[in-house]
C-alpha positions as CSV (number, residue, x, y, z in Angstrom):
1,X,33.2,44.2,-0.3
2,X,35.4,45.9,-2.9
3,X,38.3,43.7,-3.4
4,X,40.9,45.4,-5.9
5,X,42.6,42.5,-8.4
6,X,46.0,42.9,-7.8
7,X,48.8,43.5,-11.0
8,X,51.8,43.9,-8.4
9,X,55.1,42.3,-7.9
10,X,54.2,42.8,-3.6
11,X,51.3,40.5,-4.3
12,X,51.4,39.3,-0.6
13,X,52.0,42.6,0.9
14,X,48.8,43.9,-1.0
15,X,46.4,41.0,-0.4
16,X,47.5,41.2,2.8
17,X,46.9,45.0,3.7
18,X,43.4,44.7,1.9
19,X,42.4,41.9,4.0
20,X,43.4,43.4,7.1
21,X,41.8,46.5,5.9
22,X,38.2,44.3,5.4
23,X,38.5,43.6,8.8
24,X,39.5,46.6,10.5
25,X,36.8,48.6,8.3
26,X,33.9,46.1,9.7
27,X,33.1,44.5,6.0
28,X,34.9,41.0,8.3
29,X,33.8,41.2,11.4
30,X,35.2,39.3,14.7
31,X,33.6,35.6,14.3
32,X,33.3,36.3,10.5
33,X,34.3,33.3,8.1
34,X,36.5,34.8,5.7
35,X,35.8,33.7,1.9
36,X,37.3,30.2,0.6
37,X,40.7,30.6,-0.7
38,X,39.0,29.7,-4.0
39,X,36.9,32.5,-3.9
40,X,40.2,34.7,-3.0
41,X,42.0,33.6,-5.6
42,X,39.5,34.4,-8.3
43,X,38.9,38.0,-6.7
44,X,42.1,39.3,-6.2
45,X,43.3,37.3,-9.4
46,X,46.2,36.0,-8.0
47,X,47.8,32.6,-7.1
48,X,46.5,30.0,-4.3
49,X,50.3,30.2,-2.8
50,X,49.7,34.1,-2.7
51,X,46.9,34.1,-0.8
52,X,47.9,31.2,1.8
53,X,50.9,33.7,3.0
54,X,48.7,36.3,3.0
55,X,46.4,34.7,5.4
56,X,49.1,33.1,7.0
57,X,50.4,37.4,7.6
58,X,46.9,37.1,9.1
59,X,47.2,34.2,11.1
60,X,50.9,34.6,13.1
61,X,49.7,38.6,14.1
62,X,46.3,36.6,15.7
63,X,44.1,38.5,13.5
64,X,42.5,35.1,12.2
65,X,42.5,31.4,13.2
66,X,41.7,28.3,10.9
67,X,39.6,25.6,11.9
68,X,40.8,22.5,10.2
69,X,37.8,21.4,7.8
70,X,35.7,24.4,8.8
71,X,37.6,27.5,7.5
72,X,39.4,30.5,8.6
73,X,37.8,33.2,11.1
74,X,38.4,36.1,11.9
75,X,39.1,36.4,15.9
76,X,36.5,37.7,18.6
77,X,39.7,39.2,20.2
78,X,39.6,41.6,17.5
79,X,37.0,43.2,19.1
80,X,38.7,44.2,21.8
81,X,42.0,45.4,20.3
82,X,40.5,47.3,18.4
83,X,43.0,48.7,15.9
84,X,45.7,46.0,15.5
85,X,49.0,46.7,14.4
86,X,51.5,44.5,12.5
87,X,54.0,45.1,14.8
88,X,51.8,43.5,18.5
89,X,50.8,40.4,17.2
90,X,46.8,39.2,19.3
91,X,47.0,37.2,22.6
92,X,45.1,34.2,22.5
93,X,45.3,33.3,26.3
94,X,43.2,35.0,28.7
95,X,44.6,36.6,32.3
96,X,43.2,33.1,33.7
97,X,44.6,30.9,31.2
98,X,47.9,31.8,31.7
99,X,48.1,32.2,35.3
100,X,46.2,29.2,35.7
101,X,49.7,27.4,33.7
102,X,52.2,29.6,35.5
103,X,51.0,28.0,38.8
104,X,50.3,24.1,37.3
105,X,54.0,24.3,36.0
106,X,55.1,25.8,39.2
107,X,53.1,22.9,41.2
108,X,53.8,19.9,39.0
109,X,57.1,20.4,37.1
110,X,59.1,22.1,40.0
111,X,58.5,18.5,42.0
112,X,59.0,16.4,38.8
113,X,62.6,18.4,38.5
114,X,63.4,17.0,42.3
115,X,62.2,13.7,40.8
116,X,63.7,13.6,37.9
117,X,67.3,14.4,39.8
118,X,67.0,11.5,41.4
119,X,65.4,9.2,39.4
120,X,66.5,10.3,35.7
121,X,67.9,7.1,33.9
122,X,70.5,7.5,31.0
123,X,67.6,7.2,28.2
124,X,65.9,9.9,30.0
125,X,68.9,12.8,30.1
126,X,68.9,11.7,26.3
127,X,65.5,12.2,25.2
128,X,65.5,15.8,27.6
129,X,68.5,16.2,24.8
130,X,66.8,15.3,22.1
131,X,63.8,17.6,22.5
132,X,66.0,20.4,22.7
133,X,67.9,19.6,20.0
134,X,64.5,20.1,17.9
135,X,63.6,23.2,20.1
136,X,67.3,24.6,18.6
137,X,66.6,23.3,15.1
138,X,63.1,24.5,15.0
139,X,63.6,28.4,16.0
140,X,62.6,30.0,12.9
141,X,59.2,28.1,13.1
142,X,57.0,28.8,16.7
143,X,54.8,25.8,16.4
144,X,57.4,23.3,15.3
145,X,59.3,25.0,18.5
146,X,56.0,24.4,20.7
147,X,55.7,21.0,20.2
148,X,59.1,20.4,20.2
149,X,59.4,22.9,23.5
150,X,56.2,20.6,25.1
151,X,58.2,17.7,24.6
152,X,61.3,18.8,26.6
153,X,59.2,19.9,29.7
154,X,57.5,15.9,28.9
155,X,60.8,15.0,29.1
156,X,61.0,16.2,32.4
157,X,58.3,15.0,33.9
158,X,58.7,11.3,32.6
159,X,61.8,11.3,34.1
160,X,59.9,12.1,37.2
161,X,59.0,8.3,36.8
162,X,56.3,9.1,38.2
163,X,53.0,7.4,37.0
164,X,50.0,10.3,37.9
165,X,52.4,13.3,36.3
166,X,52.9,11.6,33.6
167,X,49.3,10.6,33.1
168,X,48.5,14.6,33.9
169,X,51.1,16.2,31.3
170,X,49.9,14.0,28.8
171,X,46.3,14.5,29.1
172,X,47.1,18.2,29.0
173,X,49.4,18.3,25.7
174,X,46.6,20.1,23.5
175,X,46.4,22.7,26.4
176,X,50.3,22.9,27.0
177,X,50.8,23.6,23.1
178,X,48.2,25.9,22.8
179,X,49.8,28.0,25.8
180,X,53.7,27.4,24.3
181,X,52.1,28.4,20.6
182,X,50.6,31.8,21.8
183,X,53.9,32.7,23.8
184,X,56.5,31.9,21.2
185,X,53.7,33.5,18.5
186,X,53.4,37.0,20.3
187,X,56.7,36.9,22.6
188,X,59.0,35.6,19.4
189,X,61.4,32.8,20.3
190,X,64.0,34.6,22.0
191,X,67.9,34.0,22.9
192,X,67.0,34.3,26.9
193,X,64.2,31.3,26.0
194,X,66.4,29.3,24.1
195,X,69.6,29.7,26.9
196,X,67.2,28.8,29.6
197,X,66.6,25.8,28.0
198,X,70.0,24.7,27.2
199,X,70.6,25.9,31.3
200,X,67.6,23.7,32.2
201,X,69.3,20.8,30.7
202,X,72.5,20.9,32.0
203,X,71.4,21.4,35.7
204,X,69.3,18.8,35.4
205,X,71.6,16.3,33.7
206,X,74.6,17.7,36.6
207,X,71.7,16.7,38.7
208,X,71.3,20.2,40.3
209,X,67.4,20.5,40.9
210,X,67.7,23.9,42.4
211,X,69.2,25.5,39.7
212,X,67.0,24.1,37.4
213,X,63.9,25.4,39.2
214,X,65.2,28.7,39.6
215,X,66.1,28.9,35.9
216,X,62.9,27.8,34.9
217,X,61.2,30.0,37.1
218,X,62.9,33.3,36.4
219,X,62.3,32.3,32.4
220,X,58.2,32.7,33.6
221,X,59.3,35.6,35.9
222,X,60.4,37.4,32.2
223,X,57.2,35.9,30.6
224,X,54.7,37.3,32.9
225,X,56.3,41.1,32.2
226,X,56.1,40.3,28.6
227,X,52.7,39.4,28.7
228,X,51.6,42.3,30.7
229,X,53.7,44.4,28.3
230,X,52.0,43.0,25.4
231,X,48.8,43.4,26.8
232,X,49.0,47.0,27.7
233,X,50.7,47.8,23.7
């Protein structure tokens, strides 16, 4: 496998470029489990906290994903990007997968918005606030700003007060993270994201429903572009 050790003060950078290296030269291939971070440590001669950012490098372009309990992998999508670059970070949402969400939020959330505009309580407006305030705290960190961006659109739909959306948008939160994770991971966490938020909320709690929806929907206008973008990089 030819590992180097590493005697640098870019200690990161270099594990970093060697792994990627491994994988792109075929010594990792896609579905590969990538050595313990034990067995990293020892080889490159280098500390545990080096290694965990360099697979972490790894991990945000798509390159690899860790299975808690199980290891780290490297992707099957590799395969068909071929040559990665640092600067396109790996899709991990098919065509289907993602239009398959574009219309569910277009279905379900457009209706809970009318809902919500009618039935929204004072607790409600406030925790639709409250999940945005996280989403604004969170933006230098894409899966604290999921979850956090997962809760708002909850948010929404609770104030729906509606029993069988609720039920649905629960049931669906590993699915709706996963989707919010891969689009804030490749697409960054924008200002035009963040503003569309902020404009969500304060149609909804001005109790305009149109505006709202049309806000939201433009946002996954700009999405789909910068999906097909990415895709095509």
């Amino acid at each position: 496998m030819a590992l180097e050790s590493i005697q640098k003060h870019n200690v990161v950078d270099v594990i970093y470029e060697q792994m990627k290296k491994n994988i792109q030269d075929g010594l990792w291939e896609p579905g590969c489990k990538l050595p313990s971070e034990a067995e990293l440590t020892s080889t490159f001669k280098v500390s545990r906290v080096s290694v965990r950012s360099a697979v972490q490098k790894l991990r945000d372009l798509g390159v690899v994903v860790t299975h808690q309990g199980k290891g780290t992998y490297v992707t099957r999508e590799v395969a068909r990007y071929g040559a990665f670059n640092d600067n396109q970070p790996i899709l991990h949402l098919s065509q289907e997968e993602f239009d398959d969400m574009r219309v569910f939020r277009q279905t379900v959330e457009f209706k809970c918005m009318e809902l919500a505009v009618q039935n929204a309580t004072d607790d409600d407006v406030k925790a639709l606030e409250n999940a945005l305030n996280r989403m604004l705290v969170s933006k230098d960190d894409y899966k604290k700003y999921s979850l956090a961006d997962y809760d708002f659109h909850l948010a929404i739909v609770k104030a729906s007060h509606n029993k069988v959306f609720i039920h649905v948008m629960e049931s669906l939160k590993g699915i709706y993270v996963h989707y919010l994770e891969e689009l804030n991971r490749v697409l960054g966490i924008t200002l035009e994201s963040v503003e569309a938020h902020i404009k969500v909320f304060m149609a909804l709690k001005n109790r305009d429903a149109a505006l709202a929806a049309d806000t939201l929907n433009s946002a996954m206008t700009h999405n789909v572009h910068a999906i097909e973008g990415a895709r095509h990089n």
